[in-house]
N, C-alpha and C positions, 0 to 999 in steps of 0.2 A: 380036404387035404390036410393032411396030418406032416408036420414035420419033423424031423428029428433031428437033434446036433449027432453029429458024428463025434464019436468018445471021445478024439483024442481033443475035441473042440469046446468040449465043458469044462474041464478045469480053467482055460482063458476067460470065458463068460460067466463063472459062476461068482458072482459078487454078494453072497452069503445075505448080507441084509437088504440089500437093495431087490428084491425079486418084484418082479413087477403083481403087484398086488394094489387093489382097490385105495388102500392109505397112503402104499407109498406119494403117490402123487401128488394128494393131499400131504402130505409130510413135508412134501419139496413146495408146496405153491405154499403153506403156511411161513416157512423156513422164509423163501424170496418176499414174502409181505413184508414181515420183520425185520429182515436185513434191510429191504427199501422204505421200511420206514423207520428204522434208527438211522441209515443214512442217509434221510430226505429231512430226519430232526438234527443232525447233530454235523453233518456236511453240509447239504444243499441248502440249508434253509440259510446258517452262517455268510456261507460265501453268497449265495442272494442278495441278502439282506447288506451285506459288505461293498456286493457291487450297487447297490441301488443305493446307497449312503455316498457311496465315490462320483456316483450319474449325479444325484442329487449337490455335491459339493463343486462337480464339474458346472453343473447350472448354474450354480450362486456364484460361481467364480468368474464366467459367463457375463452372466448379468453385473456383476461386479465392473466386468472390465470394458460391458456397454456404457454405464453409468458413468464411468471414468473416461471415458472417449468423449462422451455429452460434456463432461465436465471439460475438457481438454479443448473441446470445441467451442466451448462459451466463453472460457478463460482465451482463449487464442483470438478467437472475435472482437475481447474486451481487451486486448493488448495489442491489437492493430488501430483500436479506434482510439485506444487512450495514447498510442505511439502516433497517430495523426493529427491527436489535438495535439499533444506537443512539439512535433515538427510545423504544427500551425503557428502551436506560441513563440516558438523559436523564432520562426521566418518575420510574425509581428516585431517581436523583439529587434530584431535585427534591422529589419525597416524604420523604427523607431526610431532607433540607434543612431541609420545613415539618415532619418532624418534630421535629430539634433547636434547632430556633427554638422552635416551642412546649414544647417540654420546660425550655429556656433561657429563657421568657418565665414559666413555670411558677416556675421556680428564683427567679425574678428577685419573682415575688409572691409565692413562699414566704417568701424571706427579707423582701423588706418586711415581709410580714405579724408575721414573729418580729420584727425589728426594732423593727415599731410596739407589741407586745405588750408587747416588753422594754422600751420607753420608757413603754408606759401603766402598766406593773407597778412602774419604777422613779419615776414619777410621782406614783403612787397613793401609794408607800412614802413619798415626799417630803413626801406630803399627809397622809397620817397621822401624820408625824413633826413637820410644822409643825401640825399641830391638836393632837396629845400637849404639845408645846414652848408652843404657842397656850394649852391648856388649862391648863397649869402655872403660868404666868405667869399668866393670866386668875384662877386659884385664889391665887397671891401676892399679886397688886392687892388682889383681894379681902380677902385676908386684911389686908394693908397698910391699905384702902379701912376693914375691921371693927375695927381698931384704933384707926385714926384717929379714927374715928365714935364709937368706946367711948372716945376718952380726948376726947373733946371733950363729951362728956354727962354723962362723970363730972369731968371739970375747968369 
């Protein structure tokens, strides 16, 4: 089968250099090497290479902020336990505290106590000594009081 273009359909199709011939082809697959391999060296490899440096810095960044969570987590561990010793030392503290206050509050009614003792004891003495001293006198009068009265009966 033999075909033909109809006349007025050659001038459309006729593309001067390109006729299909044994090289052209070769022409176009050598030409597509070329292009795909300047733009596999000076496009794709770049931006490869650019995305596999951003993978790569997304990873260290990653591991970065594992590292930092472990640390966060260990610090946070060591701040609960050093926040419990010192709510422990506190509470010693403070127990302490309410011990020697009432030990010091103790002290403080002991001694009034002797205090008050030593004042009722030397009160008491005072009183037995103004009642003795009372008595004596009170026996003087008297006596003073029985003489008088004997020399007024017999005078």
């Amino acid at each position: 089968m033999n075909y033909k273009a109809s006349e007025h359909l050659i001038p459309i199709f006729d593309f001067d250099i390109l006729h299909l011939q044994v090289n052209t082809p070769l022409f176009i697959l050598a030409l597509v090497l070329i292009v795909m391999f300047l733009m596999n060296r000076w496009l794709f490899q770049p931006v490869l290479a650019t995305l596999d440096r951003r993978e790569e810095s997304l990873a260290a960044m990653a591991r970065g902020a594992e590292a930092q969570r472990a640390e966060m987590a260990r610090l946070t561990g060591t701040y609960e336990a050093d926040l419990a010793k010192a709510r422990a030392e506190v509470a010693a503290v403070r127990e302490r505290a309410h011990q020697e206050a009432r030990q010091a509050t103790e002290a403080v009614i002991a001694k009034a106590k002797e205090e008050t003792a030593e004042a009722l004891r030397r009160a008491l003495e005072q009183l037995a000594q103004d009642a003795s001293r009372a008595r004596t006198e009170l026996m003087q009068s008297a006596r003073q009081l029985a003489a008088a009265a004997a020399n007024r009966v017999l005078n």
